[in-house]
C-alpha positions in Angstrom: 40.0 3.7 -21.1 38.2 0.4 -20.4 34.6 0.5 -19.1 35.2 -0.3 -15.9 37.4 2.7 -15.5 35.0 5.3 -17.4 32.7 3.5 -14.9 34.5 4.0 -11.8 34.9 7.4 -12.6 31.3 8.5 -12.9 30.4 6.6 -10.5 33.6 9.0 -8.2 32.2 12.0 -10.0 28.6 11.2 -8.8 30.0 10.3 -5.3 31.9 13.7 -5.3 28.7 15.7 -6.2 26.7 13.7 -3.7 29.2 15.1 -0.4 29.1 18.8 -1.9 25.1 18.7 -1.9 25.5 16.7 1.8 28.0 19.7 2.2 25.6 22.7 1.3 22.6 21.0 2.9 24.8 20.9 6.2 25.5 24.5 5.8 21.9 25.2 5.4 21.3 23.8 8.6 23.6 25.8 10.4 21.3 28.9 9.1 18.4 27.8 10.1 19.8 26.6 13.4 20.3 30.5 14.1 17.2 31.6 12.8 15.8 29.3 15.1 17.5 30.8 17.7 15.8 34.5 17.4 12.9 33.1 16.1 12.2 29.7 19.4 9.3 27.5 18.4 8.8 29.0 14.5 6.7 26.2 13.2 7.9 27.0 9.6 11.5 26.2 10.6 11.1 23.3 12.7 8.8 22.0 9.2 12.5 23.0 7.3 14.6 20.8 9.5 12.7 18.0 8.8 12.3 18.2 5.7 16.1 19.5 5.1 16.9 15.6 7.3 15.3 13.6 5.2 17.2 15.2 2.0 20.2 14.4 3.6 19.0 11.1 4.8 17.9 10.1 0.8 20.9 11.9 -0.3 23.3 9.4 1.5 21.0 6.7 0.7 21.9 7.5 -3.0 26.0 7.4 -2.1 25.7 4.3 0.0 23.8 2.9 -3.2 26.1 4.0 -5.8 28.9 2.2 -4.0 27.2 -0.3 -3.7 26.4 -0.6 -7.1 30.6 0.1 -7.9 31.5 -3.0 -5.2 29.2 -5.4 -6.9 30.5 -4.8 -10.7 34.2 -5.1 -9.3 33.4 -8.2 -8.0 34.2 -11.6 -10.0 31.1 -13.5 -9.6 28.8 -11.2 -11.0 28.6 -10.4 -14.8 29.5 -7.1 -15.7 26.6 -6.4 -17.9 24.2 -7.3 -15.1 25.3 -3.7 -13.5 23.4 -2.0 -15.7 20.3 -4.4 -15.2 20.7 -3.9 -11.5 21.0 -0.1 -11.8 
C-alpha cells in the first residue's frame, strides 16, 4: 500500500471516529433535553448544553479540517511532503 492510501485511510478512520463521537454527543443531548423537561430552567443543564454545542461545534471543526487536509495532499500542485508540514 502506497502512502497515499495508508493516508487516506487514517484519515477515513479518523473521519469515522469523529461522526460516532458527533453521534453519542447527539444522543447526550437528547438526555439532557428530557431532564430539562422535569427539571425547566436548571442552570446546571442549560451550562451542559452549551458546553455539550461547542464540543460538537470543535468536533466538526476537526472533520471539516481533516478533509481538508485529505483534498489538499490529493491535489497536484501541492507537494506531498508539505501535508505533513501543514498538519
Amino acid at each position: 500500500m502506497d502512502a497515499m492510501a495508508r493516508m487516506d485511510r487514517s484519515v477515513d478512520t479518523v473521519v469515522h471516529d469523529l461522526k460516532i463521537v458527533l453521534t453519542r454527543s447527539r444522543q447526550l443531548e437528547q438526555e439532557i433535553a428530557k431532564l430539562e423537561r422535569s427539571s425547566p430552567g436548571d442552570v446546571r443543564l442549560l451550562q451542559m448544553n452549551e458546553l455539550l454545542a461547542d464540543l460538537q461545534a470543535r468536533i466538526e471543526g476537526i472533520e471539516a479540517f481533516v478533509q481538508a487536509c485529505k483534498k489538499r495532499a490529493h491535489r497536484e500542485e501541492h507537494p506531498v511532503d508539505d501535508i505533513d508540514l501543514w498538519m
